[in-house]
N, C-alpha and C positions, 0 to 999 in steps of 0.2 A: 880047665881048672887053673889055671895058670892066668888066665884074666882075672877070676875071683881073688887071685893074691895080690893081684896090682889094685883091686878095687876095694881090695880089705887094709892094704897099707897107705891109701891116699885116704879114705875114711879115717884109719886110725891119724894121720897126718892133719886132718881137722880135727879131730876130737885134742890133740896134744895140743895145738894151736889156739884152742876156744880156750881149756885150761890153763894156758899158761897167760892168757887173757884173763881170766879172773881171778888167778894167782897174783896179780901182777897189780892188779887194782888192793885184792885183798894184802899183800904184803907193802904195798903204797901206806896203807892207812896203819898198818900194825908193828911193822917193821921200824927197829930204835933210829936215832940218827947214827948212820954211819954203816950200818948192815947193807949187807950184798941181797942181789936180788939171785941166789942160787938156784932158789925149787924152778921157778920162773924161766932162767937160762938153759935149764936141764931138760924141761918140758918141749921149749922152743927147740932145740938142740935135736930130741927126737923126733919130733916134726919135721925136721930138715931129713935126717935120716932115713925115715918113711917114705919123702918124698926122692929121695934116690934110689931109693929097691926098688918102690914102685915103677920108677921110669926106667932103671937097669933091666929090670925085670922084662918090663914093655919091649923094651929096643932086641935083647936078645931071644924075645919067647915069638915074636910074633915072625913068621915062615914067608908068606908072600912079597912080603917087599923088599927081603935079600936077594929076590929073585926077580923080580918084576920093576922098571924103572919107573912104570906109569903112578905106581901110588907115592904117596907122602906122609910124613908123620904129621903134620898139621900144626895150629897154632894152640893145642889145646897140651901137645905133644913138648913144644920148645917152651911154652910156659913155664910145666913142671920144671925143667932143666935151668930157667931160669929162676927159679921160686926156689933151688934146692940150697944154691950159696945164698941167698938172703937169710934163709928162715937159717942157716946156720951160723951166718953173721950176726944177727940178731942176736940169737942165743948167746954169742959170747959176748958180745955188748951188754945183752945184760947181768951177767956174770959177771963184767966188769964193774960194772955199774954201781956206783954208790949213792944212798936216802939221803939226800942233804935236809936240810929243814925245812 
């Protein structure tokens, strides 16, 4: 059960990812001069978050390899970990972020 959680928050960690993607096009074009891109930032923001439980999640649920020297978490494993501070840098960059003209 506890893979399902990690499998259900890096899903949800696309789905926050794809909309703050079309949030981001759609407040491009609607958005006054000088407005923040907040929904956008908020979206990205939980995306990163997702991607941290799911990989905290990972690191401490999985038994064999606390135990065992011969396995490793893999490239798919240090991704997330590295995918966790962008998608949340992102988010505040666009937060920052102001509609010039």
């Amino acid at each position: 059960e506890w893979l399902q959680s990690v499998q259900a928050t890096m899903i949800l960690s696309v789905i926050f990812s794809v909309l703050s993607l079309f949030l981001f096009f759609c407040q491009l074009f609607t958005l006054t001069k000088g407005g923040r891109f907040y929904i956008t930032g908020i979206f990205q923001i939980l995306a990163g978050l997702c991607v941290m439980s799911a990989a905290s999640i990972f690191t401490v649920r999985h038994p064999e390899w606390h135990l065992n020297s011969d396995y490793s978490y893999g490239f798919a494993y240090i991704l997330a970990w590295v995918a966790f501070p962008l998608a949340l840098l992102s988010g505040v960059v666009y937060v920052i972020l102001r509609k010039r003209e």
